[in-house]
C-alpha positions in Angstrom: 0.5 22.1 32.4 3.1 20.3 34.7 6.4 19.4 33.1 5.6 15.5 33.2 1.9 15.9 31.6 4.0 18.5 28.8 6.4 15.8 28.1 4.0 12.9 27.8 1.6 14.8 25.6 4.7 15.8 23.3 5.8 11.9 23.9 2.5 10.7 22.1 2.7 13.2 19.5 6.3 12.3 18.7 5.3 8.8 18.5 2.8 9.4 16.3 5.1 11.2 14.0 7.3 8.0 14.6 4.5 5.5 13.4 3.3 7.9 10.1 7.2 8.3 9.5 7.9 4.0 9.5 4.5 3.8 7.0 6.6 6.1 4.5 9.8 4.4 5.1 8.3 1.2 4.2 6.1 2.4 1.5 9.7 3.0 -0.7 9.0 1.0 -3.8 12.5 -0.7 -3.5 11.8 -1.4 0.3 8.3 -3.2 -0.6 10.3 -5.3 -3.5 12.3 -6.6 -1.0 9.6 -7.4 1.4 7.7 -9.0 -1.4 10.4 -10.9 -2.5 10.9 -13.1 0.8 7.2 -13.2 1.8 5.0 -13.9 -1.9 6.1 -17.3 -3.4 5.9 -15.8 -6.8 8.4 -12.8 -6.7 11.1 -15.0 -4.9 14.5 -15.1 -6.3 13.6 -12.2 -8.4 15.2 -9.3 -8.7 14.1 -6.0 -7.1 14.5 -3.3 -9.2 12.3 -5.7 -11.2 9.7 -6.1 -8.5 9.0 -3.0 -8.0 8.6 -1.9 -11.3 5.5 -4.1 -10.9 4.3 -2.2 -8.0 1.3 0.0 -10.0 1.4 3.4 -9.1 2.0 5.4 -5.9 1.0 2.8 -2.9 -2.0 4.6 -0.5 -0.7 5.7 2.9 -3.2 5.6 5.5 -5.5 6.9 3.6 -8.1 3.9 2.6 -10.5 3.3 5.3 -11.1 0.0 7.1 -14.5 0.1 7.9 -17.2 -1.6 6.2 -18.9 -0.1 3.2 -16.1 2.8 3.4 -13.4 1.2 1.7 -14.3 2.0 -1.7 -15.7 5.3 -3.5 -17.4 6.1 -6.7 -16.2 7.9 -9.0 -17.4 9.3 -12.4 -15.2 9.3 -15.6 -16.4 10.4 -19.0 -19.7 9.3 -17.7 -18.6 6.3 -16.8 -18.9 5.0 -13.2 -15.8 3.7 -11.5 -15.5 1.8 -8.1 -11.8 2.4 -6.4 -10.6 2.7 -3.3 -12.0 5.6 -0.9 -8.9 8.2 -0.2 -11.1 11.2 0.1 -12.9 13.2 2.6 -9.7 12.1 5.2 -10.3 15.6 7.5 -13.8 15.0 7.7 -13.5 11.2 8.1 -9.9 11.9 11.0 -11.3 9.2 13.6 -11.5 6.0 11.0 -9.3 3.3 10.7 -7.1 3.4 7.6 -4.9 0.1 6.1 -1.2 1.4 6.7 -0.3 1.1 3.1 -2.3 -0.8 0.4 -1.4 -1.4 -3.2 -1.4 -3.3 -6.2 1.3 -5.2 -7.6 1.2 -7.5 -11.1 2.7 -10.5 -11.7 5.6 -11.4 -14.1 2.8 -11.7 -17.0 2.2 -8.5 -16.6 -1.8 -8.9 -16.6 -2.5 -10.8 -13.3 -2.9 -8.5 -10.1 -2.1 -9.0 -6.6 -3.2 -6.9 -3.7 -0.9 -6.2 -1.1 -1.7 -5.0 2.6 0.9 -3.7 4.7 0.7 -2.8 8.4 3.8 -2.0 10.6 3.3 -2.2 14.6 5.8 -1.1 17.2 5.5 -4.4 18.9 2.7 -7.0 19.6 -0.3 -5.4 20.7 -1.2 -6.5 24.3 -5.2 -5.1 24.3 -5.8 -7.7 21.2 -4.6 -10.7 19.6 -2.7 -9.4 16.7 -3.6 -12.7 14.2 -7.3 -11.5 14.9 -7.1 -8.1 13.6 -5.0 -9.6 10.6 -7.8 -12.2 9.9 -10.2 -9.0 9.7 -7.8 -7.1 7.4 -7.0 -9.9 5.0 -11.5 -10.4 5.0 -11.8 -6.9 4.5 -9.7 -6.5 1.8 -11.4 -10.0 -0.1 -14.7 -8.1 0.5 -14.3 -4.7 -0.5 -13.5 -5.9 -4.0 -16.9 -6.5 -4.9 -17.5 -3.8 -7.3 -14.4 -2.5 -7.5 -12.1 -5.6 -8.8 -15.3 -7.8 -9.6 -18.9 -7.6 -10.3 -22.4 -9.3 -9.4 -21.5 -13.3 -8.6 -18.0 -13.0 -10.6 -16.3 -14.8 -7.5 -13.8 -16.2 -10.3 -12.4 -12.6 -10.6 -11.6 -12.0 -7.0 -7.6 -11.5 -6.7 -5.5 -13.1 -3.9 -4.8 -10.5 -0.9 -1.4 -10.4 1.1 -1.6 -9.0 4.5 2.0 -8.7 5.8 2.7 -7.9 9.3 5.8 -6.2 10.9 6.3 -6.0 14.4 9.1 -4.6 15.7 10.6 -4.8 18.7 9.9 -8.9 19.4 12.1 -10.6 21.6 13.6 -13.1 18.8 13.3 -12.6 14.9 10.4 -14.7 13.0 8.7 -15.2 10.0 5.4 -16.9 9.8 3.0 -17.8 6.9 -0.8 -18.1 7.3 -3.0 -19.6 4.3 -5.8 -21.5 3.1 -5.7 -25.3 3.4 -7.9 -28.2 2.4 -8.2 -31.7 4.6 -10.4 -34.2 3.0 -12.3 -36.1 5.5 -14.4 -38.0 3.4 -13.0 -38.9 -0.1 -11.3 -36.9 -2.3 -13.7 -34.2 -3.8 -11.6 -31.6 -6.0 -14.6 -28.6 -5.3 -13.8 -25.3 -8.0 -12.3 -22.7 -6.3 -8.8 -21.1 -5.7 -7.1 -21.5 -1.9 -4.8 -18.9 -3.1 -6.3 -16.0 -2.0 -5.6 -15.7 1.5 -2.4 -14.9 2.9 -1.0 -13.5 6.5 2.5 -13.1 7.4 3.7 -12.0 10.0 7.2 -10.8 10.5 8.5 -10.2 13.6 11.4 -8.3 14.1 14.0 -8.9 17.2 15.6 -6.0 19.1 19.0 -7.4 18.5 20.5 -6.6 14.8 20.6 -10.0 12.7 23.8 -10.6 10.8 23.4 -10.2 6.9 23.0 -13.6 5.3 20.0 -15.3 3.3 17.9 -16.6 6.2 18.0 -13.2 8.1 18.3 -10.8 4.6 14.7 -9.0 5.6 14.9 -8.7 9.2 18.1 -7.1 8.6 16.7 -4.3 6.4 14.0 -4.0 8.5 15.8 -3.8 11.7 18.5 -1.6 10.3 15.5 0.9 9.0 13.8 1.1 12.0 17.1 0.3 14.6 17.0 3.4 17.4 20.7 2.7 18.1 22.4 2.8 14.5 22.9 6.5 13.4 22.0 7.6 9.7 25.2 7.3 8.2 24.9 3.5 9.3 21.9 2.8 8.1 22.5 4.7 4.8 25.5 2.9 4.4 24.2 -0.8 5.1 21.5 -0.2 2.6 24.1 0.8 0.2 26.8 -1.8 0.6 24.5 -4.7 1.7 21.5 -4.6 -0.4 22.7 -2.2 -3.5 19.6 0.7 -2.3 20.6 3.9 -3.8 20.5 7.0 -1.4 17.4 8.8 -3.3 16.6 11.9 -2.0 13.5 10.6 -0.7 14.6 7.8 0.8 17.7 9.6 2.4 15.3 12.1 3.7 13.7 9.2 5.3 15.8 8.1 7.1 17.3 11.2 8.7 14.0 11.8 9.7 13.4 8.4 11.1 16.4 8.9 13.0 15.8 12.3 14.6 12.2 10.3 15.6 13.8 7.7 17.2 16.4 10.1 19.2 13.8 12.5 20.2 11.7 9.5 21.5 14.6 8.3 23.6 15.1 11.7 25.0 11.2 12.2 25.8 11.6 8.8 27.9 14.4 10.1 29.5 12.7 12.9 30.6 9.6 11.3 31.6 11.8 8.8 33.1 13.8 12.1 35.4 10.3 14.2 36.1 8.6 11.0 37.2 11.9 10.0 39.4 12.0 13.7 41.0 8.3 13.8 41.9 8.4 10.5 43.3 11.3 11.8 45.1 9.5 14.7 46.5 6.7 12.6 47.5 8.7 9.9 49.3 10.6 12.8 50.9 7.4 14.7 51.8 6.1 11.7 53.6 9.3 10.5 55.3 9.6 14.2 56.4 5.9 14.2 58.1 6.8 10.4 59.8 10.0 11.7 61.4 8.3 15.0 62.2 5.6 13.3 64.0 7.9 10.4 65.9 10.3 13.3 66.8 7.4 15.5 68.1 5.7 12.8 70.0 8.8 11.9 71.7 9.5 15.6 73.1 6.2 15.9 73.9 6.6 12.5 76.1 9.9 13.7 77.4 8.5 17.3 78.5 5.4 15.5 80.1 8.0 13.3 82.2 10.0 15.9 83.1 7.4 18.1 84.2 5.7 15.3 86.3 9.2 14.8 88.3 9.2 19.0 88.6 5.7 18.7 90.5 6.4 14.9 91.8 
């Protein structure tokens, strides 16, 4: 294996590593509270610690499947069937699609449930239009609770679905909020139903560090978790002294690693970047080389047939 193909191939897996390492990072209880807070009109102005005591259990990690009639698994309790969401057979099921993160999250009453999707990207995807795939996600996640939240033609029992975006790496920062609407053309018809159970945002994240204040608060702890510039002592201690995030063990270990990720990424681009430039060097040289070669071999081989035709003139 050439040094450029080695490099690339330990490029992609270190990017890999990168993306599974940002789902984690995210995934932090304290970190989702905050995202919650500024994107779900219900948790806003609360406080965090609050919110994600809310957050029901440990959130699943790429590990529930996308695809349709995988989503959900059967399981049996007591003797008692139970629908929730698939998280098994992963090895034998590698190649599938899996939500990012998924959880459940209850309101202040404590009874009413939410269900949050969250899906971090490295920057808009240029193969597909982004809002599409969230428009899937968000459907996906409506429709797989059949069973599993609700039952036969209980429609009424179907619980709103957040599907929350972050795309790093945009060129200015952005927040954006996607929803059901109702126009009346003709009259005014109030028709049973809840338009409260569809939700996209989409958070885009700019390269350039925001300063801390209210309008900018999220993309600022975003961009300081995921920032390829600021070293782990910074980011530790903005999340400290700016938004009061203790350095658990967990999350401390998180962020190192994030960092050493994001430094080993820069250093395999580098190194592409030098492999790539030297080859293409050789290459250029190679054929420059053969050119002058060939022009300075013509041209003695001109200057020798002259000369010997005045020899024998």
């Amino acid at each position: 294996m050439n040094t450029e193909l080695k490099n690339a191939v330990l490029a992609t897996d270190r990017d890999a590593q990168y993306d599974n390492s940002a789902k984690r990072l995210i995934a932090h209880k304290i970190i989702l509270a905050r995202i919650l807070i500024k994107t779900v009109e219900k948790f806003k102005g609360m406080d965090p610690l609050e919110v994600a005591a809310l957050i029901e259990g440990i959130p699943y990690i790429s590990t529930v499947p996308v695809e349709l009639g995988l989503t959900n698994a059967v399981h049996f309790q007591n003797g008692k069937r139970i629908v929730g969401f698939n998280t098994e057979n992963q090895e034998l099921n590698e190649g599938l699609v899996r939500f990012d993160i998924v959880f459940y999250v209850r309101m202040k009453d404590g009874l009413s449930q939410i269900i949050i999707n969250v899906e971090a990207q490295k920057d808009e995807p240029s193969d597909y239009k982004i809002l599409n795939r969230a428009v899937f996600y968000v459907s996906r996640q409506i429709s797989s609770q059949k069973e599993r939240d609700f039952v036969k033609s209980h429609y009424d029992d179907i619980k709103s679905v957040y599907s929350i975006w972050v795309c790093m790496n945009m060129e200015e920062n952005s927040l954006c909020h996607i929803h059901l609407t109702k126009e009346d053309i003709i009259g005014n018809k109030q028709w049973g139903g809840n338009l409260d159970l569809f939700h996209i945002i989409m958070i885009g994240i700019g390269k350039e560090l925001p300063e801390h204040n209210e309008i900018y608060e999220l993309h600022r702890l975003l961009g300081t978790l995921f920032s390829k510039e600021l070293g782990r002592k910074d980011k530790l201690w903005i999340l400290k002294e700016e938004y009061d995030i203790t350095e658990d063990d967990n999350l401390r270990e998180d962020v190192s690693e994030m960092c050493n990720l994001s430094q080993g990424i820069k250093e395999d681009g580098i190194a592409i970047g030098l492999e790539k430039g030297r080859e293409d060097g050789i290459a250029i040289g190679r054929k420059d080389g053969i050119a002058i070669g060939r022009k300075d071999g013509i041209a003695i081989g001109e200057t020798g047939l002259i000369q010997n035709m005045h020899k024998n003139g």
